[in-house]
N, C-alpha and C positions, 0 to 999 in steps of 0.2 A: 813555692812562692816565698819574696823575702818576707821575712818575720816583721810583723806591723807592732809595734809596741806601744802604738799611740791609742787613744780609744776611737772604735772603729763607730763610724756611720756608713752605713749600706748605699751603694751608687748606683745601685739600680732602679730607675724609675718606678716605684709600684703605687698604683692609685684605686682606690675604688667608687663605683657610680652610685650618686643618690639621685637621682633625679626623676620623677612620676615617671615611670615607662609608659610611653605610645607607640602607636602603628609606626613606623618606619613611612615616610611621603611617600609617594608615585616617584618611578626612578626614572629621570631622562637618560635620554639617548649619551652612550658613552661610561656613564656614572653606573659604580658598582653595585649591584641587586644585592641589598641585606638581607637576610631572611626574618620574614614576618613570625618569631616565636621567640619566648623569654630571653633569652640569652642574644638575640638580634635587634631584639629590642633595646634591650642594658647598652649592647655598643653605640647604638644610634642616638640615643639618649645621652650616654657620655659625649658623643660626637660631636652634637650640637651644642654641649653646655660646656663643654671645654673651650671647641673654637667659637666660641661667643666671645671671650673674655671678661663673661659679664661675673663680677663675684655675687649677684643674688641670685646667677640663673645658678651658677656653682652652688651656690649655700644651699638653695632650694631641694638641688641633684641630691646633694649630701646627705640634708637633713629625713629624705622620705628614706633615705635607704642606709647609708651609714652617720648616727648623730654622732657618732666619737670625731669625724674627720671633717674638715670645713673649708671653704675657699683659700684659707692662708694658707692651706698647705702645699697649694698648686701655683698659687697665682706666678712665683717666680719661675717654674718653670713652664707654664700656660708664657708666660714672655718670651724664654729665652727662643722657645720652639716655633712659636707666632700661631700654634694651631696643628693640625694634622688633617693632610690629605689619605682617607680612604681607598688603598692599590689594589686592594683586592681579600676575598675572605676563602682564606685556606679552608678550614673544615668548619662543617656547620650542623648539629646537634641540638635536640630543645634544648637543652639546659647547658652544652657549651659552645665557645666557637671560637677559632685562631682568624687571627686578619694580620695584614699588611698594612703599615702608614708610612708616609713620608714626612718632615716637620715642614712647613710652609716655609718656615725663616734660610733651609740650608736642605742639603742632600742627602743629609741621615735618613735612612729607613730602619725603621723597627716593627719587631715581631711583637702584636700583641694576644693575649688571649682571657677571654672574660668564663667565669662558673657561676651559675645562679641557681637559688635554692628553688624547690618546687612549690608550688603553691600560687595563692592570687598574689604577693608582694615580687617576688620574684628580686629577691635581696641578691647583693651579688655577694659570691663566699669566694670568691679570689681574681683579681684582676692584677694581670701582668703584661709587661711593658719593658722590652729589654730593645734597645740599640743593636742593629746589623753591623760590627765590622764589614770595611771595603772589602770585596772579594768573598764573603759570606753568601750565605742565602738559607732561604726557609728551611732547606732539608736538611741545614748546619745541626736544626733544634729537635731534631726525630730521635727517639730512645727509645730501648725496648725493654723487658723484664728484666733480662737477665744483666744489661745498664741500670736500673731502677735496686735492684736488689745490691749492685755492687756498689752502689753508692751511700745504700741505705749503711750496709755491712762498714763502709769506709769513713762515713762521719760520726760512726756510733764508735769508732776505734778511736778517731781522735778526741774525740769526746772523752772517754773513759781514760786517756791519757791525758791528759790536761785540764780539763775542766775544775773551774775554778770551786764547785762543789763535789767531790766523787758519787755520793750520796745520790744528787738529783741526776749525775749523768747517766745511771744504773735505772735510774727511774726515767729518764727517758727512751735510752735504748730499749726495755722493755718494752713502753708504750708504742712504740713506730714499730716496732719488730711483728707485736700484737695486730695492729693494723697493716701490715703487709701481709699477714698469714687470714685476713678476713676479706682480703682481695682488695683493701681501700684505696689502693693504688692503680690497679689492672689496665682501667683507662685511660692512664696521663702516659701523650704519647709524644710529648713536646717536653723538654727539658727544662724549661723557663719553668712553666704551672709546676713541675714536678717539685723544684729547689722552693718557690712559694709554700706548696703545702709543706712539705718537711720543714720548713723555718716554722708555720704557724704552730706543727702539730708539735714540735719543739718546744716554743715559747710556752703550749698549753698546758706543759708541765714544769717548768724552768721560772716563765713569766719573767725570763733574761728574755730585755728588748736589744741589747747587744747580739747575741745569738741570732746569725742568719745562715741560710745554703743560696749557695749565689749559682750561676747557670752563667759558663761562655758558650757560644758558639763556635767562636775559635778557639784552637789548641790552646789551652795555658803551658805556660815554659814549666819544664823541670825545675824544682827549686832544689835547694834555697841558696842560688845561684845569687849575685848582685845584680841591678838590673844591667841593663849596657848603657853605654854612656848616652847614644842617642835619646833611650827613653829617659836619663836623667835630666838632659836636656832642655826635651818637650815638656815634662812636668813643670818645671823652670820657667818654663814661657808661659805656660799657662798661667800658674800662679801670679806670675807679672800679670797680664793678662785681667785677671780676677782681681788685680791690687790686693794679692792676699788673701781678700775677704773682708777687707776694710774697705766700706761701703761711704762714711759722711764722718767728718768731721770738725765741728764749727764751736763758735760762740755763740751762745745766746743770751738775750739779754739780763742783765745782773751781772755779766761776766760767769756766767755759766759754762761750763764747758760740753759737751755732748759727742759721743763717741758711739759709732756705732758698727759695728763687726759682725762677722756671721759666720768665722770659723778660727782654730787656734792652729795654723796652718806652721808648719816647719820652720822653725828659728833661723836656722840656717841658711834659708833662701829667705824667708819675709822676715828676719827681724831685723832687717832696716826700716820696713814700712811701718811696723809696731811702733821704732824707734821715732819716725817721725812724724806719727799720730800723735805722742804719748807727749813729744815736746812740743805738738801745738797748741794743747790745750794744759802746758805744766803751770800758767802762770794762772788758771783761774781759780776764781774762789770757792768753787763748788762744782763736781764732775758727777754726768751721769753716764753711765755707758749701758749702750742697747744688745741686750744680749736676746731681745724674744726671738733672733729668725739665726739665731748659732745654735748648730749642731753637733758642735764636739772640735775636738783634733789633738794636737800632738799637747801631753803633759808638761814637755821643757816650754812650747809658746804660752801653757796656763802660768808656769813658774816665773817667766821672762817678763808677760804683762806684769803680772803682780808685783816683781821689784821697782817699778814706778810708784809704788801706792804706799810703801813703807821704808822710811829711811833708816832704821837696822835690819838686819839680816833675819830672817824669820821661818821658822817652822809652817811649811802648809798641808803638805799632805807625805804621804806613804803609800807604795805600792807592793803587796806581798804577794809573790809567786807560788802558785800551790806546788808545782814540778821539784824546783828547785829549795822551797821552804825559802826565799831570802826575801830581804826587805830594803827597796829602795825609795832615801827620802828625799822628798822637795825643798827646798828652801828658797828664800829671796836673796837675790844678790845683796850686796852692799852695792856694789856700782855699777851703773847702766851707764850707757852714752845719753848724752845732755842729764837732763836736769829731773830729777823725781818730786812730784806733788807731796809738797809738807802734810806732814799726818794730822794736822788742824783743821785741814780743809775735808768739807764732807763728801762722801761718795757714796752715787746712789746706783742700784743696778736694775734693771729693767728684764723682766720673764717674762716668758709664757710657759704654753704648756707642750711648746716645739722647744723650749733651750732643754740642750740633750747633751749629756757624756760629758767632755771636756768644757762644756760653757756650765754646768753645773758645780762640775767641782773648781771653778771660779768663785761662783757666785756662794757654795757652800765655804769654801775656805776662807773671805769675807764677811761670812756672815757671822759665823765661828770667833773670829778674831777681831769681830766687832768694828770693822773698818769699812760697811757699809750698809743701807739701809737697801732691803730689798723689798722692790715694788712690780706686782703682776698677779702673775697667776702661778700655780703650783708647779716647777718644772716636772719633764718630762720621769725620771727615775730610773737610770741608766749609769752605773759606779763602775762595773768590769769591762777594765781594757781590754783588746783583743787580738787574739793572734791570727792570722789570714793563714789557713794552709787548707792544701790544696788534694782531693780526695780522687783524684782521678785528672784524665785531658781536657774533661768541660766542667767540674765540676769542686767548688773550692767551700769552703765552710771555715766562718767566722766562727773562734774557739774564744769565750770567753775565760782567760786562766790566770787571771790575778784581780783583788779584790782593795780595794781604797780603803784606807783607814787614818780618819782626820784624828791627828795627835791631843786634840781635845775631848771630840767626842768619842775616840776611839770607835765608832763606827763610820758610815755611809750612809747615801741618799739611795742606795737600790731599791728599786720597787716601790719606792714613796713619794721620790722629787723632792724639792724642797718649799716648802713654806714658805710665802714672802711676808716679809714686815708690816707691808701694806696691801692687804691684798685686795685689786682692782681689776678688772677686765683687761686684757690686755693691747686693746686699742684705749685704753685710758691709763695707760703707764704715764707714757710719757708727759704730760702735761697734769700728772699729781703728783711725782718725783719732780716737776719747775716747780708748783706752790711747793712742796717742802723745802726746797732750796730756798726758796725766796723768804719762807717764813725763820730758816736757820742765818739767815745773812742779814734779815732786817733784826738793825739795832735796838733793842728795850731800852726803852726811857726808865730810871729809876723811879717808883714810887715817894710821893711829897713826904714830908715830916713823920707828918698823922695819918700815914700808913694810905692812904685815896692814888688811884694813880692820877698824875697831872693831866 
Protein backbone atom coordinates (compact mmCIF):
# COMPACT_ATOMS: atom_id res chain seq x y z
CA UNK A 1 0.00 0.00 0.00
CA UNK A 2 1.31 3.76 -0.67
CA UNK A 3 2.68 5.21 2.49
CA UNK A 4 -0.19 7.53 3.93
CA UNK A 5 1.70 10.22 5.88
CA UNK A 6 -1.20 12.40 6.55
CA UNK A 7 -3.07 11.49 9.85
CA UNK A 8 -5.26 8.76 9.18
CA UNK A 9 -9.25 8.44 10.01
CA UNK A 10 -10.50 4.92 9.40
CA UNK A 11 -13.17 4.55 6.26
CA UNK A 12 -14.89 1.99 7.20
CA UNK A 13 -18.24 2.25 8.40
CA UNK A 14 -18.42 0.92 12.19
CA UNK A 15 -21.37 1.83 14.28
CA UNK A 16 -22.88 0.48 17.29
CA UNK A 17 -26.78 -0.07 18.49
CA UNK A 18 -28.44 1.51 21.57
CA UNK A 19 -31.65 1.15 21.25
CA UNK A 20 -34.15 -0.86 23.97
CA UNK A 21 -34.06 -4.30 22.25
CA UNK A 22 -37.55 -5.88 21.11
CA UNK A 23 -39.20 -8.80 19.44
CA UNK A 24 -38.51 -8.39 15.88
CA UNK A 25 -42.60 -7.69 14.04
CA UNK A 26 -44.38 -10.56 12.42
CA UNK A 27 -42.63 -10.93 8.97
CA UNK A 28 -44.55 -10.38 5.68
CA UNK A 29 -44.59 -12.31 2.82
CA UNK A 30 -41.34 -11.71 0.90
CA UNK A 31 -39.41 -9.87 3.82
CA UNK A 32 -36.41 -11.34 5.57
CA UNK A 33 -37.13 -13.71 8.78
CA UNK A 34 -34.69 -12.17 11.56
CA UNK A 35 -34.21 -14.40 14.23
CA UNK A 36 -35.96 -13.83 17.43
CA UNK A 37 -32.72 -13.83 19.91
CA UNK A 38 -30.13 -11.20 21.40
CA UNK A 39 -28.21 -10.57 18.63
CA UNK A 40 -31.41 -10.54 16.11
CA UNK A 41 -32.82 -8.46 18.10
CA UNK A 42 -29.72 -5.59 18.31
CA UNK A 43 -29.92 -5.86 14.21
CA UNK A 44 -33.64 -5.07 14.03
CA UNK A 45 -33.36 -2.51 16.53
CA UNK A 46 -30.62 -0.82 14.71
CA UNK A 47 -32.77 -1.33 11.55
CA UNK A 48 -35.51 0.62 12.60
CA UNK A 49 -33.56 3.40 14.34
CA UNK A 50 -31.31 3.98 11.63
CA UNK A 51 -33.92 3.96 8.78
CA UNK A 52 -36.02 6.31 10.89
CA UNK A 53 -33.78 9.00 10.44
CA UNK A 54 -35.10 10.26 13.49
CA UNK A 55 -32.01 11.45 15.81
CA UNK A 56 -33.96 10.84 19.22
CA UNK A 57 -34.98 7.34 18.03
CA UNK A 58 -31.02 7.34 17.30
CA UNK A 59 -30.02 8.95 20.73
CA UNK A 60 -32.44 6.77 22.47
CA UNK A 61 -30.73 3.48 20.58
CA UNK A 62 -27.49 4.83 21.89
CA UNK A 63 -28.07 5.97 25.00
CA UNK A 64 -29.71 2.33 26.44
CA UNK A 65 -26.73 0.61 24.96
CA UNK A 66 -23.72 2.64 24.06
CA UNK A 67 -23.66 6.38 26.25
CA UNK A 68 -20.18 7.24 24.74
CA UNK A 69 -21.65 7.26 20.89
CA UNK A 70 -24.75 9.49 19.90
CA UNK A 71 -26.89 10.41 16.90
CA UNK A 72 -24.19 12.86 15.46
CA UNK A 73 -22.11 10.42 14.70
CA UNK A 74 -24.33 8.84 12.14
CA UNK A 75 -26.68 11.25 11.01
CA UNK A 76 -24.35 12.05 8.00
CA UNK A 77 -23.90 9.00 6.93
CA UNK A 78 -27.90 7.68 8.00
CA UNK A 79 -28.10 10.63 4.74
CA UNK A 80 -25.85 9.82 2.48
CA UNK A 81 -27.21 6.08 2.48
CA UNK A 82 -31.08 7.15 2.81
CA UNK A 83 -31.29 3.98 5.12
CA UNK A 84 -30.74 0.21 4.47
CA UNK A 85 -32.63 -2.56 3.04
CA UNK A 86 -32.32 -5.96 4.79
CA UNK A 87 -31.14 -8.95 1.71
CA UNK A 88 -30.67 -11.29 3.77
CA UNK A 89 -28.98 -12.93 7.23
CA UNK A 90 -26.11 -15.03 6.51
CA UNK A 91 -25.42 -16.83 9.81
CA UNK A 92 -27.34 -16.62 12.90
CA UNK A 93 -26.22 -17.55 16.60
CA UNK A 94 -27.72 -16.09 20.06
CA UNK A 95 -25.10 -13.88 20.65
CA UNK A 96 -23.98 -13.36 16.90
CA UNK A 97 -25.16 -12.78 13.33
CA UNK A 98 -23.84 -11.70 9.73
CA UNK A 99 -26.54 -10.07 7.35
CA UNK A 100 -26.61 -8.49 3.97
CA UNK A 101 -27.86 -4.71 3.23
CA UNK A 102 -28.40 -2.72 0.46
CA UNK A 103 -28.26 1.43 0.99
CA UNK A 104 -31.76 2.78 -0.29
CA UNK A 105 -30.20 5.89 -1.79
CA UNK A 106 -27.71 3.67 -4.52
CA UNK A 107 -26.48 -0.05 -5.14
CA UNK A 108 -23.97 -0.57 -2.57
CA UNK A 109 -24.30 -3.59 -0.65
CA UNK A 110 -22.55 -4.26 2.45
CA UNK A 111 -21.68 -7.03 4.83
CA UNK A 112 -22.79 -6.37 8.09
CA UNK A 113 -22.27 -8.32 11.38
CA UNK A 114 -23.49 -7.48 15.07
CA UNK A 115 -21.79 -9.42 18.84
CA UNK A 116 -23.74 -8.85 21.89
CA UNK A 117 -22.81 -9.62 25.43
CA UNK A 118 -24.81 -12.23 27.31
CA UNK A 119 -27.26 -11.29 29.78
CA UNK A 120 -30.66 -9.21 30.18
CA UNK A 121 -28.97 -5.95 28.36
CA UNK A 122 -27.59 -7.65 25.62
CA UNK A 123 -25.00 -4.62 24.96
CA UNK A 124 -23.63 -4.97 21.66
CA UNK A 125 -19.50 -5.66 21.93
CA UNK A 126 -18.89 -5.08 18.20
CA UNK A 127 -20.82 -4.11 15.28
CA UNK A 128 -19.42 -4.05 11.66
CA UNK A 129 -20.34 -2.66 8.44
CA UNK A 130 -17.95 -2.87 5.49
CA UNK A 131 -19.05 -2.03 1.77
CA UNK A 132 -19.15 -4.92 -1.09
CA UNK A 133 -17.04 -4.03 -3.93
CA UNK A 134 -18.67 -4.72 -7.59
CA UNK A 135 -18.02 -8.17 -8.29
CA UNK A 136 -17.50 -9.17 -4.59
CA UNK A 137 -19.67 -11.26 -2.43
CA UNK A 138 -20.23 -12.72 1.10
CA UNK A 139 -17.85 -15.53 0.74
CA UNK A 140 -15.13 -12.66 -0.32
CA UNK A 141 -15.18 -12.27 3.88
CA UNK A 142 -14.71 -16.08 5.07
CA UNK A 143 -11.38 -16.70 7.05
CA UNK A 144 -10.13 -19.46 8.81
CA UNK A 145 -7.38 -20.08 11.75
CA UNK A 146 -4.66 -20.44 10.01
CA UNK A 147 -5.76 -16.64 7.98
CA UNK A 148 -6.60 -15.34 11.64
CA UNK A 149 -3.13 -16.44 13.08
CA UNK A 150 -1.24 -15.04 10.07
CA UNK A 151 -2.68 -11.89 10.31
CA UNK A 152 -2.35 -11.77 13.86
CA UNK A 153 1.61 -12.74 13.46
CA UNK A 154 1.67 -9.94 10.58
CA UNK A 155 0.33 -6.80 12.22
CA UNK A 156 2.21 -7.48 15.44
CA UNK A 157 5.54 -7.41 13.02
CA UNK A 158 4.50 -4.14 11.73
CA UNK A 159 3.79 -2.92 14.86
CA UNK A 160 7.07 -3.73 16.37
CA UNK A 161 8.79 -2.10 13.42
CA UNK A 162 7.19 1.13 13.41
CA UNK A 163 5.18 1.84 16.06
CA UNK A 164 5.44 5.20 17.27
CA UNK A 165 6.02 3.67 20.92
CA UNK A 166 8.27 0.24 20.78
CA UNK A 167 7.48 -0.15 24.55
CA UNK A 168 3.49 -0.36 23.95
CA UNK A 169 3.98 -2.35 20.81
CA UNK A 170 5.74 -5.38 22.72
CA UNK A 171 2.82 -4.89 25.04
CA UNK A 172 0.55 -5.37 22.70
CA UNK A 173 1.68 -8.03 20.73
CA UNK A 174 1.80 -9.91 24.00
CA UNK A 175 -1.73 -9.13 24.81
CA UNK A 176 -3.43 -10.44 21.23
CA UNK A 177 -0.87 -13.30 21.09
CA UNK A 178 -2.20 -14.14 24.88
CA UNK A 179 -5.71 -14.13 23.56
CA UNK A 180 -5.27 -16.14 20.42
CA UNK A 181 -3.62 -18.93 22.65
CA UNK A 182 -7.02 -18.92 24.97
CA UNK A 183 -9.00 -19.47 21.89
CA UNK A 184 -10.62 -15.75 21.94
CA UNK A 185 -10.65 -15.73 18.45
CA UNK A 186 -11.73 -19.42 17.29
CA UNK A 187 -15.13 -18.10 16.24
CA UNK A 188 -14.77 -15.17 14.01
CA UNK A 189 -15.17 -16.55 10.82
CA UNK A 190 -15.79 -13.38 8.83
CA UNK A 191 -12.83 -11.09 8.28
CA UNK A 192 -14.53 -7.73 8.87
CA UNK A 193 -15.62 -8.72 12.84
CA UNK A 194 -12.16 -10.26 12.85
CA UNK A 195 -9.93 -6.62 11.81
CA UNK A 196 -12.79 -4.97 14.48
CA UNK A 197 -11.78 -7.02 17.43
CA UNK A 198 -7.88 -6.78 16.83
CA UNK A 199 -8.29 -2.87 16.50
CA UNK A 200 -10.33 -2.84 19.82
CA UNK A 201 -8.15 -5.47 21.59
CA UNK A 202 -5.29 -3.09 20.16
CA UNK A 203 -6.57 0.09 21.36
CA UNK A 204 -7.14 -1.64 24.81
CA UNK A 205 -3.67 -1.56 25.46
CA UNK A 206 -2.20 1.38 23.14
CA UNK A 207 -5.64 3.72 23.85
CA UNK A 208 -4.12 4.91 20.08
CA UNK A 209 -7.46 5.82 18.58
CA UNK A 210 -5.30 6.27 15.38
CA UNK A 211 -4.50 2.42 15.44
CA UNK A 212 -6.91 0.35 13.28
CA UNK A 213 -6.89 -3.35 11.24
CA UNK A 214 -8.97 -2.68 8.44
CA UNK A 215 -10.70 -5.94 6.35
CA UNK A 216 -11.07 -5.88 2.21
CA UNK A 217 -12.72 -8.13 0.50
CA UNK A 218 -11.09 -7.58 -2.53
CA UNK A 219 -7.52 -8.27 -3.16
CA UNK A 220 -5.38 -5.23 -1.83
CA UNK A 221 -2.57 -4.35 -4.55
CA UNK A 222 1.04 -5.20 -3.81
CA UNK A 223 2.54 -2.08 -2.43
CA UNK A 224 4.15 0.23 -2.16
CA UNK A 225 3.53 0.64 -5.78
CA UNK A 226 1.96 4.42 -6.89
CA UNK A 227 -1.43 4.11 -7.43
CA UNK A 228 -2.41 4.29 -11.33
CA UNK A 229 -3.46 7.02 -12.75
CA UNK A 230 -7.10 6.02 -13.21
CA UNK A 231 -7.50 5.60 -9.33
CA UNK A 232 -5.68 9.16 -8.96
CA UNK A 233 -8.15 10.28 -11.11
CA UNK A 234 -11.39 9.01 -9.36
CA UNK A 235 -9.97 10.23 -6.10
CA UNK A 236 -10.03 13.76 -7.90
CA UNK A 237 -13.54 13.68 -8.74
CA UNK A 238 -14.51 12.65 -5.69
CA UNK A 239 -12.97 15.33 -3.82
CA UNK A 240 -14.36 17.80 -6.34
CA UNK A 241 -17.38 16.06 -5.63
CA UNK A 242 -17.24 16.56 -1.87
CA UNK A 243 -16.02 20.32 -2.55
CA UNK A 244 -13.11 19.14 -0.44
CA UNK A 245 -15.08 19.03 2.55
CA UNK A 246 -15.85 22.54 2.67
CA UNK A 247 -19.38 22.24 3.61
CA UNK A 248 -20.66 26.50 4.14
CA UNK A 249 -19.21 29.40 3.87
CA UNK A 250 -21.00 32.79 4.62
CA UNK A 251 -21.33 36.19 6.39
CA UNK A 252 -23.01 36.64 9.40
CA UNK A 253 -24.35 39.34 10.75
CA UNK A 254 -21.64 41.94 12.35
CA UNK A 255 -19.64 41.03 9.26
CA UNK A 256 -18.77 37.86 10.95
CA UNK A 257 -17.31 35.47 8.82
CA UNK A 258 -18.25 31.54 9.37
CA UNK A 259 -16.49 28.75 7.79
CA UNK A 260 -17.13 25.43 7.97
CA UNK A 261 -15.23 22.22 6.91
CA UNK A 262 -15.16 18.70 7.83
CA UNK A 263 -11.81 17.44 6.58
CA UNK A 264 -7.91 18.87 5.75
CA UNK A 265 -8.08 17.03 2.46
CA UNK A 266 -4.83 17.19 -0.01
CA UNK A 267 -3.53 20.72 -0.89
CA UNK A 268 -2.82 19.76 -4.06
CA UNK A 269 -6.12 18.74 -5.41
CA UNK A 270 -8.35 21.16 -2.93
CA UNK A 271 -6.09 23.96 -2.13
CA UNK A 272 -7.96 26.05 -4.54
CA UNK A 273 -11.20 25.44 -2.61
CA UNK A 274 -9.20 26.36 0.80
CA UNK A 275 -8.15 29.21 -1.38
CA UNK A 276 -11.31 30.35 -2.01
CA UNK A 277 -13.07 29.92 1.09
CA UNK A 278 -10.28 31.76 2.90
CA UNK A 279 -10.74 34.76 0.47
CA UNK A 280 -14.40 34.94 1.08
CA UNK A 281 -14.51 35.60 4.27
CA UNK A 282 -10.65 37.73 4.32
CA UNK A 283 -12.37 41.01 4.63
CA UNK A 284 -14.33 40.23 7.83
CA UNK A 285 -14.02 41.53 11.27
CA UNK A 286 -14.08 38.43 13.11
CA UNK A 287 -14.04 34.57 11.76
CA UNK A 288 -15.29 31.49 13.16
CA UNK A 289 -14.55 28.39 11.72
CA UNK A 290 -16.45 24.95 12.42
CA UNK A 291 -14.38 22.31 13.07
CA UNK A 292 -17.02 19.98 15.42
CA UNK A 293 -17.80 17.39 12.30
CA UNK A 294 -13.62 17.40 10.90
CA UNK A 295 -11.90 14.41 11.25
CA UNK A 296 -8.49 14.93 10.48
CA UNK A 297 -6.51 14.80 6.99
CA UNK A 298 -3.37 15.63 5.38
CA UNK A 299 -0.62 18.00 7.75
CA UNK A 300 0.39 20.41 4.64
CA UNK A 301 -3.75 21.31 4.21
CA UNK A 302 -3.50 21.97 8.38
CA UNK A 303 -0.30 24.14 7.41
CA UNK A 304 -1.86 25.81 4.17
CA UNK A 305 -5.30 26.77 6.14
CA UNK A 306 -3.14 28.28 8.84
CA UNK A 307 -1.05 30.75 6.55
CA UNK A 308 -4.32 32.68 6.03
CA UNK A 309 -4.45 33.38 9.76
CA UNK A 310 -0.95 34.88 10.34
CA UNK A 311 0.87 37.42 8.30
CA UNK A 312 4.66 36.27 9.11
CA UNK A 313 5.77 33.08 8.60
CA UNK A 314 5.40 30.86 11.83
CA UNK A 315 6.31 27.82 13.58
CA UNK A 316 3.17 25.27 14.07
CA UNK A 317 3.97 21.96 14.57
CA UNK A 318 6.58 19.10 14.26
CA UNK A 319 6.42 15.48 13.19
CA UNK A 320 9.13 13.08 14.63
CA UNK A 321 9.65 9.59 13.04
CA UNK A 322 10.40 6.93 15.43
CA UNK A 323 11.89 4.56 12.26
CA UNK A 324 14.00 7.05 11.02
CA UNK A 325 14.68 9.30 14.36
CA UNK A 326 13.94 12.58 11.98
CA UNK A 327 12.04 15.50 12.36
CA UNK A 328 9.81 17.34 10.21
CA UNK A 329 8.53 20.94 10.81
CA UNK A 330 5.46 23.06 9.83
CA UNK A 331 5.37 26.36 9.20
CA UNK A 332 3.07 29.14 7.73
CA UNK A 333 3.80 30.49 4.46
CA UNK A 334 4.45 34.07 4.19
CA UNK A 335 2.30 33.93 0.81
CA UNK A 336 -0.98 32.47 -0.15
CA UNK A 337 -3.10 33.38 -3.16
CA UNK A 338 -5.43 36.42 -2.39
CA UNK A 339 -5.36 38.04 0.67
CA UNK A 340 -4.74 36.73 4.49
CA UNK A 341 -6.98 37.89 7.44
CA UNK A 342 -5.03 40.70 9.61
CA UNK A 343 -3.82 39.36 12.91
CA UNK A 344 -6.23 42.07 14.72
CA UNK A 345 -9.16 40.34 13.78
CA UNK A 346 -10.38 37.48 16.15
CA UNK A 347 -10.71 33.97 15.51
CA UNK A 348 -12.84 31.49 17.00
CA UNK A 349 -12.79 27.66 16.45
CA UNK A 350 -15.61 25.64 17.13
CA UNK A 351 -15.11 21.46 18.71
CA UNK A 352 -16.52 18.71 19.61
CA UNK A 353 -15.73 15.59 20.75
CA UNK A 354 -15.69 14.09 16.98
CA UNK A 355 -12.79 16.89 15.77
CA UNK A 356 -10.09 14.33 15.48
CA UNK A 357 -6.36 14.14 14.19
CA UNK A 358 -5.57 16.77 11.78
CA UNK A 359 -8.68 19.26 12.95
CA UNK A 360 -6.94 19.04 16.37
CA UNK A 361 -3.71 19.84 15.80
CA UNK A 362 -5.40 23.11 13.96
CA UNK A 363 -7.31 23.83 16.61
CA UNK A 364 -4.23 22.87 19.14
CA UNK A 365 -1.57 25.00 17.07
CA UNK A 366 -4.04 28.05 17.58
CA UNK A 367 -4.58 27.70 20.68
CA UNK A 368 -0.94 27.43 21.51
CA UNK A 369 -0.11 30.63 19.68
CA UNK A 370 -2.85 32.41 20.89
CA UNK A 371 -4.49 33.25 17.60
CA UNK A 372 -7.79 31.87 18.56
CA UNK A 373 -10.39 31.26 21.12
CA UNK A 374 -11.59 27.76 21.24
CA UNK A 375 -15.24 27.11 21.93
CA UNK A 376 -16.99 23.37 22.38
CA UNK A 377 -16.26 20.41 23.75
CA UNK A 378 -13.05 18.60 24.48
CA UNK A 379 -11.82 17.18 21.17
CA UNK A 380 -11.41 13.80 20.31
CA UNK A 381 -7.35 12.91 21.38
CA UNK A 382 -5.73 11.48 18.38
CA UNK A 383 -1.73 13.23 17.65
CA UNK A 384 -0.08 10.06 15.60
CA UNK A 385 -0.07 10.26 12.09
CA UNK A 386 -0.18 7.02 10.23
CA UNK A 387 1.05 4.85 8.03
CA UNK A 388 -1.38 2.35 5.86
CA UNK A 389 0.38 -0.87 5.24
CA UNK A 390 -0.68 -3.74 4.29
CA UNK A 391 -0.42 -7.36 6.31
CA UNK A 392 -1.59 -9.69 3.79
CA UNK A 393 -4.31 -9.62 0.32
CA UNK A 394 -7.38 -8.65 2.65
CA UNK A 395 -5.98 -7.33 5.37
CA UNK A 396 -4.09 -3.89 5.98
CA UNK A 397 -3.27 -2.10 9.50
CA UNK A 398 -3.10 1.51 10.26
CA UNK A 399 0.68 1.86 12.00
CA UNK A 400 0.62 4.76 14.06
CA UNK A 401 4.73 5.87 13.69
CA UNK A 402 5.26 9.37 14.32
CA UNK A 403 4.43 11.57 17.22
CA UNK A 404 3.47 15.60 17.07
CA UNK A 405 5.23 17.78 19.02
CA UNK A 406 4.02 21.61 19.29
CA UNK A 407 7.29 23.83 19.41
CA UNK A 408 5.77 25.46 22.45
CA UNK A 409 4.36 23.07 24.42
CA UNK A 410 6.72 20.59 23.35
CA UNK A 411 4.13 18.05 23.66
CA UNK A 412 0.63 16.83 22.13
CA UNK A 413 -3.11 16.29 22.49
CA UNK A 414 -2.87 12.30 22.45
CA UNK A 415 -5.21 10.59 24.68
CA UNK A 416 -6.43 14.03 26.10
CA UNK A 417 -8.00 16.20 23.28
CA UNK A 418 -8.02 19.43 23.79
CA UNK A 419 -9.54 21.79 26.20
CA UNK A 420 -11.70 24.50 24.78
CA UNK A 421 -11.56 28.11 26.15
CA UNK A 422 -15.06 28.02 26.39
CA UNK A 423 -16.38 25.08 27.02
CA UNK A 424 -20.09 24.52 25.80
CA UNK A 425 -22.07 21.75 24.46
CA UNK A 426 -21.43 21.37 21.22
CA UNK A 427 -24.78 22.08 19.52
CA UNK A 428 -24.20 25.54 21.61
CA UNK A 429 -20.81 26.44 19.81
CA UNK A 430 -21.82 28.21 17.41
CA UNK A 431 -24.06 30.74 18.62
CA UNK A 432 -21.66 31.53 21.88
CA UNK A 433 -18.60 31.98 19.66
CA UNK A 434 -21.33 35.02 17.65
CA UNK A 435 -21.94 36.59 21.40
CA UNK A 436 -18.16 36.68 21.82
CA UNK A 437 -17.63 38.08 18.58
CA UNK A 438 -20.17 40.57 18.85
CA UNK A 439 -19.05 41.44 22.50
CA UNK A 440 -15.05 41.70 21.07
CA UNK A 441 -16.40 44.06 18.02
CA UNK A 442 -18.77 46.34 20.02
CA UNK A 443 -17.15 49.41 20.83
CA UNK A 444 -16.62 50.54 24.81
CA UNK A 445 -17.62 54.01 25.29
CA UNK A 446 -14.83 55.49 27.64
CA UNK A 447 -15.76 56.06 31.15
CA UNK A 448 -17.02 60.10 32.35
CA UNK A 449 -14.39 62.20 34.26
CA UNK A 450 -15.25 60.94 37.74
CA UNK A 451 -14.63 57.49 36.83
CA UNK A 452 -19.01 56.47 36.38
CA UNK A 453 -19.55 55.03 33.05
CA UNK A 454 -21.69 57.40 30.78
Amino acid sequence: MTRRTGYFVAALAMFAPALAAQAPSATQAGQVVVPDNPAGRALTSWLDAFNSGDAAKLNAYYQRYEPAKSADDVMGFRDATGGFELLSVEKSQPLHVEFLVKEKKGDTRAFGAFDVSPGESGAVKHFTLVAIAPGASVADFKIDGAERTRVIDGAIAKLTESYVFPETAKKMGDSVRARLKRGEYDAVTNGATFAGMLTEDFQDVSRDKHLRVNFSPARLPDGPAAPPPDAVARNRRRMEQMNCGFVKVEQLPGNVGYLKFNMFADPEVCGPTATAAMNFIANSDALIIDLRDNGGGAPKMVAFVCSYLFSQRTHLNDLWTRRTNSTEEFWTSPDVPGKKLPDDKPVFVLTSRRTFSGAEEFTYNLKNLKRATIVGETTGGGAHPVSGQRIDEHFIIGVPFARAINPITKTNWEGTGIEPDVKVPAAEALSTAQKLAAERLTPRTPPTPDGRAP
